[in-house]
PDBQT receptor file of N, H, CA, C and O in Angstrom, charges set to zero:
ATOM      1  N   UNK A   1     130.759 116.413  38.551  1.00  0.00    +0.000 N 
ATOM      2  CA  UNK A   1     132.114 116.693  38.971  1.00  0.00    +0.000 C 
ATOM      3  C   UNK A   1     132.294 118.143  39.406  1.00  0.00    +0.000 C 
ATOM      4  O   UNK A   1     133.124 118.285  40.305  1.00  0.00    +0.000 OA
ATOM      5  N   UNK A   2     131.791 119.077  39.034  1.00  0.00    +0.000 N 
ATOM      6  H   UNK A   2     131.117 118.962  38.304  1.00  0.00    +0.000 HD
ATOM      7  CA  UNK A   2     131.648 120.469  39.289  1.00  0.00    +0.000 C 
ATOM      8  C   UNK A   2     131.614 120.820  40.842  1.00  0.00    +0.000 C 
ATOM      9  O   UNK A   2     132.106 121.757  41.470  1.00  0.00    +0.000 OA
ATOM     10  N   UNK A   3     130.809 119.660  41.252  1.00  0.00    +0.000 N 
ATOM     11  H   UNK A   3     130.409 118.898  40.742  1.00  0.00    +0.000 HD
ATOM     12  CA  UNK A   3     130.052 120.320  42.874  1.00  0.00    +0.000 C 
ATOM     13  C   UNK A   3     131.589 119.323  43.558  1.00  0.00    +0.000 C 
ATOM     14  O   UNK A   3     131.433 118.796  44.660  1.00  0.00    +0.000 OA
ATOM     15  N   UNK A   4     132.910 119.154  42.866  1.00  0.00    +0.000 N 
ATOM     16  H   UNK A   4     133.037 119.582  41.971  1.00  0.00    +0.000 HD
ATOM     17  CA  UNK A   4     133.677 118.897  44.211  1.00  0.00    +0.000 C 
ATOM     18  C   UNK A   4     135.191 119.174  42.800  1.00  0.00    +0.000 C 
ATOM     19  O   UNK A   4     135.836 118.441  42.049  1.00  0.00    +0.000 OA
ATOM     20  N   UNK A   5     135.147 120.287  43.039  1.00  0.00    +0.000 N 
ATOM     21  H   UNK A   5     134.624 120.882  43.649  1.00  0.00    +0.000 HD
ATOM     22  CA  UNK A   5     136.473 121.107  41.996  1.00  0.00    +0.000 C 
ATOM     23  C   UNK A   5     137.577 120.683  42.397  1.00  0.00    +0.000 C 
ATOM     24  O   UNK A   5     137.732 120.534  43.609  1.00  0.00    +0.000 OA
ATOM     25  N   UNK A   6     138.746 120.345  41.389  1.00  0.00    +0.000 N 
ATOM     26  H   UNK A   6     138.620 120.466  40.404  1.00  0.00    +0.000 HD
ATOM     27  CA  UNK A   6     140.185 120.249  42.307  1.00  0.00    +0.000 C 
ATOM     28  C   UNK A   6     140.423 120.980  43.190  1.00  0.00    +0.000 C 
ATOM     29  O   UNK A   6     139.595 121.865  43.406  1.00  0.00    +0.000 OA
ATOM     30  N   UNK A   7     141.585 120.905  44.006  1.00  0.00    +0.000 N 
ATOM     31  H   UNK A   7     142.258 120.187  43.830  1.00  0.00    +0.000 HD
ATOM     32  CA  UNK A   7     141.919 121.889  44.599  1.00  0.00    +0.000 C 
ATOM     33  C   UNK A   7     143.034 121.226  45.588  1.00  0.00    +0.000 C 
ATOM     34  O   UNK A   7     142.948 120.045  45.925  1.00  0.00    +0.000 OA
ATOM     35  N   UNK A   8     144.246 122.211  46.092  1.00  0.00    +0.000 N 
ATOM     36  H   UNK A   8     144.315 123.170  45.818  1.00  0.00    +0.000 HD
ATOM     37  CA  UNK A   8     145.137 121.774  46.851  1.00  0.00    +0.000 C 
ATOM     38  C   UNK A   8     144.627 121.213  47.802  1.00  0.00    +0.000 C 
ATOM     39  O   UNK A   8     143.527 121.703  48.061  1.00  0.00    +0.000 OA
ATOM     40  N   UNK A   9     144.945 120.319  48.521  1.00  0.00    +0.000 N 
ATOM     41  H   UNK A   9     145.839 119.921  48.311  1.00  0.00    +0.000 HD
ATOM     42  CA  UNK A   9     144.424 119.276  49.597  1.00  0.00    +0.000 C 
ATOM     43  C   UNK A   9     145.555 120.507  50.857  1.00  0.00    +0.000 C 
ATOM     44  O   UNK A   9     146.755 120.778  50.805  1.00  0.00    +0.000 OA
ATOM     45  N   UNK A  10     144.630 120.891  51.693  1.00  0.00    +0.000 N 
ATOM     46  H   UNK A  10     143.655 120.671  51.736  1.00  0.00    +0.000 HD
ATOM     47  CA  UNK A  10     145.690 121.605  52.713  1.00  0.00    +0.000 C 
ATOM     48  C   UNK A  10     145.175 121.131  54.617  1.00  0.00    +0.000 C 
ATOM     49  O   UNK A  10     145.552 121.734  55.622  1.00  0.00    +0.000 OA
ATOM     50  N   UNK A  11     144.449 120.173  54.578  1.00  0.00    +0.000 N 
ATOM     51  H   UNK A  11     144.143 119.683  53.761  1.00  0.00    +0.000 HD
ATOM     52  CA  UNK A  11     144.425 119.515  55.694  1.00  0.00    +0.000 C 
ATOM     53  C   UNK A  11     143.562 118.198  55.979  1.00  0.00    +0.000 C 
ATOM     54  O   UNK A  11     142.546 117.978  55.320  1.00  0.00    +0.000 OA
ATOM     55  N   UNK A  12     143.954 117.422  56.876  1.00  0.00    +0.000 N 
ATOM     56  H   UNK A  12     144.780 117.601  57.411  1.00  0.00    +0.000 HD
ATOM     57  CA  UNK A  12     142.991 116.103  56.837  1.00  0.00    +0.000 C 
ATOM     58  C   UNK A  12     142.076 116.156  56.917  1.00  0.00    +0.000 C 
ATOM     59  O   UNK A  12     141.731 115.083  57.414  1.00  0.00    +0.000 OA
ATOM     60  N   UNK A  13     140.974 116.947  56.703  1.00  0.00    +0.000 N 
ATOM     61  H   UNK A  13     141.254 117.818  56.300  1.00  0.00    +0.000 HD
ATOM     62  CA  UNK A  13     139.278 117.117  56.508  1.00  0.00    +0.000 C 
ATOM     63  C   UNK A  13     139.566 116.839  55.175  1.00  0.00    +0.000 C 
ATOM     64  O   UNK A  13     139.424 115.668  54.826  1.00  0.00    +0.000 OA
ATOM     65  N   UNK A  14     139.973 117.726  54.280  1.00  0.00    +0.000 N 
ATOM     66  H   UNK A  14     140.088 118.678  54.564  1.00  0.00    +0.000 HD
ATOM     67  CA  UNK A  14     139.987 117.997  52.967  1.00  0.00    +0.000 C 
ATOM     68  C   UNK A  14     140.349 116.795  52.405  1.00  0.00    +0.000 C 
ATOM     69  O   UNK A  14     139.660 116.144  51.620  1.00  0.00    +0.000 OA
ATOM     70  N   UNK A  15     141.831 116.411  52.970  1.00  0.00    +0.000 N 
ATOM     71  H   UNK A  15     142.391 116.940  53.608  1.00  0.00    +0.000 HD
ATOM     72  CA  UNK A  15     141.834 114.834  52.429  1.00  0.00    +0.000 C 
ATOM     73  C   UNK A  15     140.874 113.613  52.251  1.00  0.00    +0.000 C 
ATOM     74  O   UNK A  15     140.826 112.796  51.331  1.00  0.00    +0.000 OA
ATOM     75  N   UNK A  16     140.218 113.704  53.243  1.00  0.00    +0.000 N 
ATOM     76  H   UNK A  16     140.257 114.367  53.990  1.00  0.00    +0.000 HD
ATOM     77  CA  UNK A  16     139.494 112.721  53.614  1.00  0.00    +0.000 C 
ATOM     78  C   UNK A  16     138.164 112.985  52.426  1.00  0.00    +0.000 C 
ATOM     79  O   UNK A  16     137.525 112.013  52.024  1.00  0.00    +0.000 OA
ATOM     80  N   UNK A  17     137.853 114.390  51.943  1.00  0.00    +0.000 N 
ATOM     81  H   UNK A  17     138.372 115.180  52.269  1.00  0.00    +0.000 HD
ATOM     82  CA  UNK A  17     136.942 114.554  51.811  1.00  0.00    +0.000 C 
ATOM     83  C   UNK A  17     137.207 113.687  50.258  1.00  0.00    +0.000 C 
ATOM     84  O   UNK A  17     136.521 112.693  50.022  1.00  0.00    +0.000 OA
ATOM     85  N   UNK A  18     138.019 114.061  49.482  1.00  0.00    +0.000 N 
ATOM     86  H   UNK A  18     138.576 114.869  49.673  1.00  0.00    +0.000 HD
ATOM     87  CA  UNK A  18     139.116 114.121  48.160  1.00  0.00    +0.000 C 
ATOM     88  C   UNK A  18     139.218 111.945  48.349  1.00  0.00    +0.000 C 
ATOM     89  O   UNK A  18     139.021 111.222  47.372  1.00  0.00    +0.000 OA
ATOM     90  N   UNK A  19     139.402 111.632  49.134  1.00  0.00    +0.000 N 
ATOM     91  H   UNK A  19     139.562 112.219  49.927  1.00  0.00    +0.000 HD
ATOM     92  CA  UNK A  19     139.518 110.154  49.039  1.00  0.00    +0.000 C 
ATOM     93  C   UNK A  19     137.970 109.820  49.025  1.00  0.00    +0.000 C 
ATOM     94  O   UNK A  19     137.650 108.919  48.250  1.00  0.00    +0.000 OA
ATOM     95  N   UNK A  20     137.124 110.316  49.646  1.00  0.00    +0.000 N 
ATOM     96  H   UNK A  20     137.383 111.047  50.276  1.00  0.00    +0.000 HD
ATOM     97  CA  UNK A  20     135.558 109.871  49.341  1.00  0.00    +0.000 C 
ATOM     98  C   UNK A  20     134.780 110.394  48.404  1.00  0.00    +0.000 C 
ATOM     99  O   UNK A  20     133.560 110.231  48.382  1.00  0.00    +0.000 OA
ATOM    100  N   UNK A  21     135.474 111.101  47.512  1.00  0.00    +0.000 N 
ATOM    101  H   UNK A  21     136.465 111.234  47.530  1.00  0.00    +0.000 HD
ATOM    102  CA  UNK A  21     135.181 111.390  46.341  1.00  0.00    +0.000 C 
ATOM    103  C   UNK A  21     135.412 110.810  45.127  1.00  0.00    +0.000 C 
ATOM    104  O   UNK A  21     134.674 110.741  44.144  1.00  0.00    +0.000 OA
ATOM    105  N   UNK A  22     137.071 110.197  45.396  1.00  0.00    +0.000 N 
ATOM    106  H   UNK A  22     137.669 110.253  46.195  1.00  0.00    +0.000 HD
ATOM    107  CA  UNK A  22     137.053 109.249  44.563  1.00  0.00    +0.000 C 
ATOM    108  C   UNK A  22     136.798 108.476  44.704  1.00  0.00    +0.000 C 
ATOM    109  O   UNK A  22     136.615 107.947  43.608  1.00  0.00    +0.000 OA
ATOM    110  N   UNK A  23     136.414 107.279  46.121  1.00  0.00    +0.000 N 
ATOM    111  H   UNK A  23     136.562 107.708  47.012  1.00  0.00    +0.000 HD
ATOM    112  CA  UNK A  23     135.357 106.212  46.161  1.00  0.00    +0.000 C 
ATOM    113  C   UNK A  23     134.513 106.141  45.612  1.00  0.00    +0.000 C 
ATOM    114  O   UNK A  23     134.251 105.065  45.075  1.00  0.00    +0.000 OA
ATOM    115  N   UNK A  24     133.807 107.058  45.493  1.00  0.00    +0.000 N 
ATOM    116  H   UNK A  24     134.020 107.932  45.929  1.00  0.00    +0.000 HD
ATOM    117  CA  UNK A  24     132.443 107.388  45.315  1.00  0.00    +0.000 C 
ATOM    118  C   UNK A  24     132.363 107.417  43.409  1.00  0.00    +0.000 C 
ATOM    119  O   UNK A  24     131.377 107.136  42.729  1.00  0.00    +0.000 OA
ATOM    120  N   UNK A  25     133.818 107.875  42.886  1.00  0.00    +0.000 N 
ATOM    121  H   UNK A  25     134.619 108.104  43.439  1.00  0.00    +0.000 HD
ATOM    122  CA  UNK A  25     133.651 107.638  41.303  1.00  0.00    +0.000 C 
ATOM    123  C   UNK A  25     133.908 106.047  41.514  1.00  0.00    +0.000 C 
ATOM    124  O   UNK A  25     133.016 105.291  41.127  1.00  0.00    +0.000 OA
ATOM    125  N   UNK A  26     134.832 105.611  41.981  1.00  0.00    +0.000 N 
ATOM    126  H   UNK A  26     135.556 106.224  42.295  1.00  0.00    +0.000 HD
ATOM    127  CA  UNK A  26     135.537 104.331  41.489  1.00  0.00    +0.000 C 
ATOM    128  C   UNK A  26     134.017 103.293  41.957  1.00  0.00    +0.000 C 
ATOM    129  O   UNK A  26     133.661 102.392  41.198  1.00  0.00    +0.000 OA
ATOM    130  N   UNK A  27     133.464 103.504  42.905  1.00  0.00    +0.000 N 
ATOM    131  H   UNK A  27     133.753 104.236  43.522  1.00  0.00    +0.000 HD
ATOM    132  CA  UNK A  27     132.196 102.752  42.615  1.00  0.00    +0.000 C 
ATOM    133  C   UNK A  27     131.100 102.717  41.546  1.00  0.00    +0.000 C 
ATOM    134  O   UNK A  27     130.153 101.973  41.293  1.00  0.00    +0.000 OA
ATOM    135  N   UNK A  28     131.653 103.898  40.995  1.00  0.00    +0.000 N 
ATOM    136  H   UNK A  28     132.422 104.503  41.200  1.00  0.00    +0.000 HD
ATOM    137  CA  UNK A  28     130.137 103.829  39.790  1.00  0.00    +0.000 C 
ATOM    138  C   UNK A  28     130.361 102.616  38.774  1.00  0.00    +0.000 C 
ATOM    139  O   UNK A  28     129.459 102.179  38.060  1.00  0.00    +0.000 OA
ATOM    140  N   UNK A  29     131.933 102.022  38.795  1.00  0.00    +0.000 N 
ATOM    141  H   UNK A  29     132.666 102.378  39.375  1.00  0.00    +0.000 HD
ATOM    142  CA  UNK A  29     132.047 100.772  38.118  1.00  0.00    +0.000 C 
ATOM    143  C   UNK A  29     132.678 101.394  36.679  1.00  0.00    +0.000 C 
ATOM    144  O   UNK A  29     133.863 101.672  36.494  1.00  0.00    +0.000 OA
ATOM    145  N   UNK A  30     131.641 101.529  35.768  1.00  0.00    +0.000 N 
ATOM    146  H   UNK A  30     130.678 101.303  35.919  1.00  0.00    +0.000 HD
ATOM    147  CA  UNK A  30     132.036 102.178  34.345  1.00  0.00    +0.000 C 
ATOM    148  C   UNK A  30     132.246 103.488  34.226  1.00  0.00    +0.000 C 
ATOM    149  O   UNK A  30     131.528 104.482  34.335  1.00  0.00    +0.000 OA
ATOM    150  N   UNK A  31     133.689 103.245  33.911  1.00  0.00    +0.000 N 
ATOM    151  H   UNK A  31     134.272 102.438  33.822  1.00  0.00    +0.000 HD
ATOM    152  CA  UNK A  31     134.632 105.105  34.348  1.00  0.00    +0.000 C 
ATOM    153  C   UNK A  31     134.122 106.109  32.816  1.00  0.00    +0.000 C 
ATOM    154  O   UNK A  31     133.501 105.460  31.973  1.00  0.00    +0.000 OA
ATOM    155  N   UNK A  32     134.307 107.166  32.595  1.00  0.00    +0.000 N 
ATOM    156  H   UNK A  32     134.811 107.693  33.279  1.00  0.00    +0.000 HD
ATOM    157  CA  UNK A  32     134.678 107.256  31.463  1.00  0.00    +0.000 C 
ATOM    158  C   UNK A  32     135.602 108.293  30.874  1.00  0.00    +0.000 C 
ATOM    159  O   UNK A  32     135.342 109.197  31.668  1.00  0.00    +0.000 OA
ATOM    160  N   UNK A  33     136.324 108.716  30.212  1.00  0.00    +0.000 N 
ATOM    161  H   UNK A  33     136.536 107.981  29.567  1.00  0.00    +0.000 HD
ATOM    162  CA  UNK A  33     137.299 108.968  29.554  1.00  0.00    +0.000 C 
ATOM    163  C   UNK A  33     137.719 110.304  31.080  1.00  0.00    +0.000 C 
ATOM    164  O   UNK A  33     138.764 110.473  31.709  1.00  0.00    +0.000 OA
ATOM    165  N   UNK A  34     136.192 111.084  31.192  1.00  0.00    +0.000 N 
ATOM    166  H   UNK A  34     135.343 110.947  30.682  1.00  0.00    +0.000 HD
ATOM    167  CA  UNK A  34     136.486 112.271  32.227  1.00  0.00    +0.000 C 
ATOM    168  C   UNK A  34     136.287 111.916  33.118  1.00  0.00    +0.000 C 
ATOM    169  O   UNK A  34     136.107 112.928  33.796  1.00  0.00    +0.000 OA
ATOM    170  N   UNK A  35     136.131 110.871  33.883  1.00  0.00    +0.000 N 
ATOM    171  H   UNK A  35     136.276 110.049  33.332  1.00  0.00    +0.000 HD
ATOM    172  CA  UNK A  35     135.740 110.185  35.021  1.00  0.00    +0.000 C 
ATOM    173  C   UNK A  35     137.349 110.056  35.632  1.00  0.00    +0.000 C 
ATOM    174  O   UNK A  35     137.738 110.265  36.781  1.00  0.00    +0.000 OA
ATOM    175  N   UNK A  36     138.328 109.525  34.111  1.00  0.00    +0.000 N 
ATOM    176  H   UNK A  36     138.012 109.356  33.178  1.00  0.00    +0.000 HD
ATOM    177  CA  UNK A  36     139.751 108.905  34.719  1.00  0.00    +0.000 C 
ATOM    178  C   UNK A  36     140.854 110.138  34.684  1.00  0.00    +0.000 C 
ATOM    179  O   UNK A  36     141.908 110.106  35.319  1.00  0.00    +0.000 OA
ATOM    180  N   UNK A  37     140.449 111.187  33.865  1.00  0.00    +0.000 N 
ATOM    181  H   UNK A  37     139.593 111.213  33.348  1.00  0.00    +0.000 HD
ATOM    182  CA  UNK A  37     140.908 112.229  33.836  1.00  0.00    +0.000 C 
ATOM    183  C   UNK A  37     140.746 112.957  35.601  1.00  0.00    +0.000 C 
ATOM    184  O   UNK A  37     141.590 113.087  36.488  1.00  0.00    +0.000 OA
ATOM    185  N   UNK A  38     139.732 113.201  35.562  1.00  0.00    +0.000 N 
ATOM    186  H   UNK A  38     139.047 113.096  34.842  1.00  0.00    +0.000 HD
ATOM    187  CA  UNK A  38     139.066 114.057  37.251  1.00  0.00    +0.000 C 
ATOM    188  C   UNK A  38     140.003 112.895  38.108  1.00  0.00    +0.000 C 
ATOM    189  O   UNK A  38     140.921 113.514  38.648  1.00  0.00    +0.000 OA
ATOM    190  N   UNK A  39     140.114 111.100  38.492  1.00  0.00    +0.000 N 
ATOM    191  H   UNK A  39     139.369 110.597  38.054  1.00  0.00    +0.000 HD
ATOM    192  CA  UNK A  39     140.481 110.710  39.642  1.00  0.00    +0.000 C 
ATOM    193  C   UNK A  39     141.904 111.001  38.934  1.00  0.00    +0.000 C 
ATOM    194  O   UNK A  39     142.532 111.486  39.875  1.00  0.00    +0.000 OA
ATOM    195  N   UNK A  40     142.686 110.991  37.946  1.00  0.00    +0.000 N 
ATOM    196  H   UNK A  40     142.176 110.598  37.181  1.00  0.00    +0.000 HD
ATOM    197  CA  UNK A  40     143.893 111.376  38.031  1.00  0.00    +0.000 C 
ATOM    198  C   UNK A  40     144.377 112.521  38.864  1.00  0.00    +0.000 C 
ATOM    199  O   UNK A  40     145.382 112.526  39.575  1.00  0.00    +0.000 OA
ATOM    200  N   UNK A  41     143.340 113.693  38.637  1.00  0.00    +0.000 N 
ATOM    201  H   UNK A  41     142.524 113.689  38.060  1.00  0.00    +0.000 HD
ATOM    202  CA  UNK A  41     143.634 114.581  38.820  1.00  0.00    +0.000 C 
ATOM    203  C   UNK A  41     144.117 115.034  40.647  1.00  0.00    +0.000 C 
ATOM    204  O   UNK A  41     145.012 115.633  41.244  1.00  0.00    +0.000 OA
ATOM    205  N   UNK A  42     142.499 114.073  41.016  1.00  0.00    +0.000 N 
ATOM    206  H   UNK A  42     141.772 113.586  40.532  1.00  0.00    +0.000 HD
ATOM    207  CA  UNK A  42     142.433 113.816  42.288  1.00  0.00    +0.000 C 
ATOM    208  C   UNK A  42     143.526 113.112  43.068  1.00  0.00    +0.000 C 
ATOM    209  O   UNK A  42     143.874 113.495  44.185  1.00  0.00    +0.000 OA
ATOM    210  N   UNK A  43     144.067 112.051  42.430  1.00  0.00    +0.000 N 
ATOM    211  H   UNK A  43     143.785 111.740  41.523  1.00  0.00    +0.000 HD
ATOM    212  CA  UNK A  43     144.712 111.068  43.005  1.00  0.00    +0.000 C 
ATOM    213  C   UNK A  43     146.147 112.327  42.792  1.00  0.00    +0.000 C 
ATOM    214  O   UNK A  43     146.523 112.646  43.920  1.00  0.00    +0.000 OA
ATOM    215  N   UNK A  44     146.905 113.000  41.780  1.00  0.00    +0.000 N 
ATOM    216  H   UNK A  44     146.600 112.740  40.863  1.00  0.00    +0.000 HD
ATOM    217  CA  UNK A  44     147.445 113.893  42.385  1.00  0.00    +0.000 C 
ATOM    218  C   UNK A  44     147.601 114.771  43.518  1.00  0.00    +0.000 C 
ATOM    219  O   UNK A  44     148.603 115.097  44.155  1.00  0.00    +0.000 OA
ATOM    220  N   UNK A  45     146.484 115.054  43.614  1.00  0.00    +0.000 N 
ATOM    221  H   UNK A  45     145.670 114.788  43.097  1.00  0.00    +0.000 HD
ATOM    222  CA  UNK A  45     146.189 116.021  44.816  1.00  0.00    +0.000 C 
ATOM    223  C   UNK A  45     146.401 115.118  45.980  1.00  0.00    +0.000 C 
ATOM    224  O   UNK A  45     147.230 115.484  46.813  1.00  0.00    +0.000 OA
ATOM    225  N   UNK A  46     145.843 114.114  46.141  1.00  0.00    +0.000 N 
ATOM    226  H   UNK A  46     145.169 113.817  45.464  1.00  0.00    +0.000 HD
ATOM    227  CA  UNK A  46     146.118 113.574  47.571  1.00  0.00    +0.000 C 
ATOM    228  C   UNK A  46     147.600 112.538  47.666  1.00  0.00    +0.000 C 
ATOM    229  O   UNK A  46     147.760 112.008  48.765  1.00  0.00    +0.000 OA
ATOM    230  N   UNK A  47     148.671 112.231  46.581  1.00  0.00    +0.000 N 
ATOM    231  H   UNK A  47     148.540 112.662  45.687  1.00  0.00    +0.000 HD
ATOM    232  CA  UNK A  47     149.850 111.718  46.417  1.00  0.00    +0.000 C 
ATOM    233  C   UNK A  47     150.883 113.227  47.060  1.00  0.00    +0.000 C 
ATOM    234  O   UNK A  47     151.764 113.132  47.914  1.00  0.00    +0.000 OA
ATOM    235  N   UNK A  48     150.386 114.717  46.259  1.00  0.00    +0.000 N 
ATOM    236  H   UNK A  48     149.670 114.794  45.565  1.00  0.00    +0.000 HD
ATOM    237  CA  UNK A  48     151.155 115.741  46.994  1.00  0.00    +0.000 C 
ATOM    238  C   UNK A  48     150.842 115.804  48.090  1.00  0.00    +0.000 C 
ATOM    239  O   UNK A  48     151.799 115.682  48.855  1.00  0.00    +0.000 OA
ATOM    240  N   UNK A  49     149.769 115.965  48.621  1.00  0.00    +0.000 N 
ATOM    241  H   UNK A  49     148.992 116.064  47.999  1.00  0.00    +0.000 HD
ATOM    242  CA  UNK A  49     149.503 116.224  50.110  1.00  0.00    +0.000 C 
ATOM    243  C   UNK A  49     150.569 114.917  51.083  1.00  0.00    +0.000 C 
ATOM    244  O   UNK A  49     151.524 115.035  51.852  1.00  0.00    +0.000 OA
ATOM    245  N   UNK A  50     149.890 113.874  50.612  1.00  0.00    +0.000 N 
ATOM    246  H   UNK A  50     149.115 113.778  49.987  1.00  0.00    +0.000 HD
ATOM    247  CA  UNK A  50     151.163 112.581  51.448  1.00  0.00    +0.000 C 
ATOM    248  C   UNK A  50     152.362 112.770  51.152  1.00  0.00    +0.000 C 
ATOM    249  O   UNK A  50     153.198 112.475  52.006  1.00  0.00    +0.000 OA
ATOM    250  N   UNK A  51     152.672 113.152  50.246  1.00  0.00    +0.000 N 
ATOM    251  H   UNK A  51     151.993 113.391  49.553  1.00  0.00    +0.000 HD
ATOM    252  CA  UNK A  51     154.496 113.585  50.175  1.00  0.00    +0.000 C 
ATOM    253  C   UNK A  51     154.680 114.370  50.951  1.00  0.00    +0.000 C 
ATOM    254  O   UNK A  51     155.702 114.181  51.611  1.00  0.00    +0.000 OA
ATOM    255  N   UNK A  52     153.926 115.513  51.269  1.00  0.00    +0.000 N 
ATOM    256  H   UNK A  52     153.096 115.667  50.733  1.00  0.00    +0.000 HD
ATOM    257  CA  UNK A  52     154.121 117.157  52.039  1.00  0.00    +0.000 C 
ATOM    258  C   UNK A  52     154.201 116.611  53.923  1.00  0.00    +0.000 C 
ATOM    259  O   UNK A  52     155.076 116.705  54.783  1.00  0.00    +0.000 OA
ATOM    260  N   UNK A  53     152.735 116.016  53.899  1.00  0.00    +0.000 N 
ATOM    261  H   UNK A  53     152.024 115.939  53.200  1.00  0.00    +0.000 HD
ATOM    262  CA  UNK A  53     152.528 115.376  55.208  1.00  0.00    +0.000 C 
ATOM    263  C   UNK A  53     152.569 114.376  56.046  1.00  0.00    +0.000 C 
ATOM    264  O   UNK A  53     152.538 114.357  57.276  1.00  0.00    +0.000 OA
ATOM    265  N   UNK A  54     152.654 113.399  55.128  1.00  0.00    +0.000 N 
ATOM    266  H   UNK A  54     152.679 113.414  54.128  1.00  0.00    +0.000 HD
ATOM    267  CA  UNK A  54     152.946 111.986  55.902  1.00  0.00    +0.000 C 
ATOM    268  C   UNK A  54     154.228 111.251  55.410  1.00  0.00    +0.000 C 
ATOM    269  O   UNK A  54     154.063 110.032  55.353  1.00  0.00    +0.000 OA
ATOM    270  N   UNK A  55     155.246 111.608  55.105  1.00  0.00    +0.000 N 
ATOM    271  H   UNK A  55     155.380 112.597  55.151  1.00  0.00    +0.000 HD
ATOM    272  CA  UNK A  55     156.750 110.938  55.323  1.00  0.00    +0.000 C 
ATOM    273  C   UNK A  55     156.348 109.852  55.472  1.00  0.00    +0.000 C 
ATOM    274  O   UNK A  55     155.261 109.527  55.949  1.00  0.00    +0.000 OA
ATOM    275  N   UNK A  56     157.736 108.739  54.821  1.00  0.00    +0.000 N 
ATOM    276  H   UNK A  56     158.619 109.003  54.434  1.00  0.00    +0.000 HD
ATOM    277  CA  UNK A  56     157.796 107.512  54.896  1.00  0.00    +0.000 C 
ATOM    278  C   UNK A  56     158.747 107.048  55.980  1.00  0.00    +0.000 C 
ATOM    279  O   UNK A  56     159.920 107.422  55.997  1.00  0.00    +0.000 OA
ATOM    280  N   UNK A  57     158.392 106.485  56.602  1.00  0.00    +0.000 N 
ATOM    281  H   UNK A  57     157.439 106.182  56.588  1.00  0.00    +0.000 HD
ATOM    282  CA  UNK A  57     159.530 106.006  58.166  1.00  0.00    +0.000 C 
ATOM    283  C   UNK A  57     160.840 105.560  57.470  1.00  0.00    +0.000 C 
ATOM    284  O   UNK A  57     160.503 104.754  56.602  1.00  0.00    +0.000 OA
ATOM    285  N   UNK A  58     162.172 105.723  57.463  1.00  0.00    +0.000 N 
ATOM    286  H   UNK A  58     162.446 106.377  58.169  1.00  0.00    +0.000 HD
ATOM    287  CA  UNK A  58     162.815 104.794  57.307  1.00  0.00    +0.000 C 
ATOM    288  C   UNK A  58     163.586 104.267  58.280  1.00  0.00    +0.000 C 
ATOM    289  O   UNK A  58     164.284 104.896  59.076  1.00  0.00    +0.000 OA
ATOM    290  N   UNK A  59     163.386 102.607  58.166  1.00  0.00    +0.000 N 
ATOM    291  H   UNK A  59     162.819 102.096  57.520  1.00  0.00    +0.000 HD
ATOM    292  CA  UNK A  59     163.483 101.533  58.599  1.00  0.00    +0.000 C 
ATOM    293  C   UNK A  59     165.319 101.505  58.438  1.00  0.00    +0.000 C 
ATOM    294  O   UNK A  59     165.920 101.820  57.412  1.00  0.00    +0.000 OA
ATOM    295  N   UNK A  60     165.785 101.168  59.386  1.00  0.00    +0.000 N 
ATOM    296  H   UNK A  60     165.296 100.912  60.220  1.00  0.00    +0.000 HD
ATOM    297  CA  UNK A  60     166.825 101.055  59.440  1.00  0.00    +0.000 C 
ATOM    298  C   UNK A  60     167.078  99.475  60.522  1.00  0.00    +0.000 C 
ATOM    299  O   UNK A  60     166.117  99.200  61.240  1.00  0.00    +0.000 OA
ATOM    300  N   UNK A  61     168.265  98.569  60.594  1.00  0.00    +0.000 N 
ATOM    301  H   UNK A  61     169.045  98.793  60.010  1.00  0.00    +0.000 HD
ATOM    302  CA  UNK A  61     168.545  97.362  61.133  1.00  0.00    +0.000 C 
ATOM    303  C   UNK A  61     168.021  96.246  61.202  1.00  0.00    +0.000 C 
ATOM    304  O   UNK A  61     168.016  95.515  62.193  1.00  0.00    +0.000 OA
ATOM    305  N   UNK A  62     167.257  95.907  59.538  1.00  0.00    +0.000 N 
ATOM    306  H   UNK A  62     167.261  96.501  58.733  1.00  0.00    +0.000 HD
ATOM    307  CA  UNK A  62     166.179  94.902  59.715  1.00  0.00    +0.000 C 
ATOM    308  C   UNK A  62     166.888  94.321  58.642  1.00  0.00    +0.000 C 
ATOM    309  O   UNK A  62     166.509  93.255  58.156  1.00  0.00    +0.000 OA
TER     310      UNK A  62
């Protein structure tokens, strides 16, 4: 986990990089206690970044 540290997600390289990182845990199958800790951590980081950058459309007359 060391060789990919948290860190603010500040553009879509970085994102991208941060979502194939946690693929890459969620495939090992058997998580463990710091496995779910680190994708929490991760999955923060890329939930702020989509709040900051990708807005939700709203749908209006349907």
């Amino acid at each position: 986990m060391t060789t990919f540290p948290p860190r603010p997600i500040t553009n879509e390289t970085e994102l991208i990089a941060t979502q194939n990182r946690i693929n890459s845990i969620l495939d090992k199958g058997s998580l463990t206690k710091d496995d779910r800790d680190y994708l929490k951590v991760l999955g923060m980081l890329v939930y702020e970044y989509e709040e900051e950058h990708e807005p939700i459309l709203t749908i209006s007359g349907v």
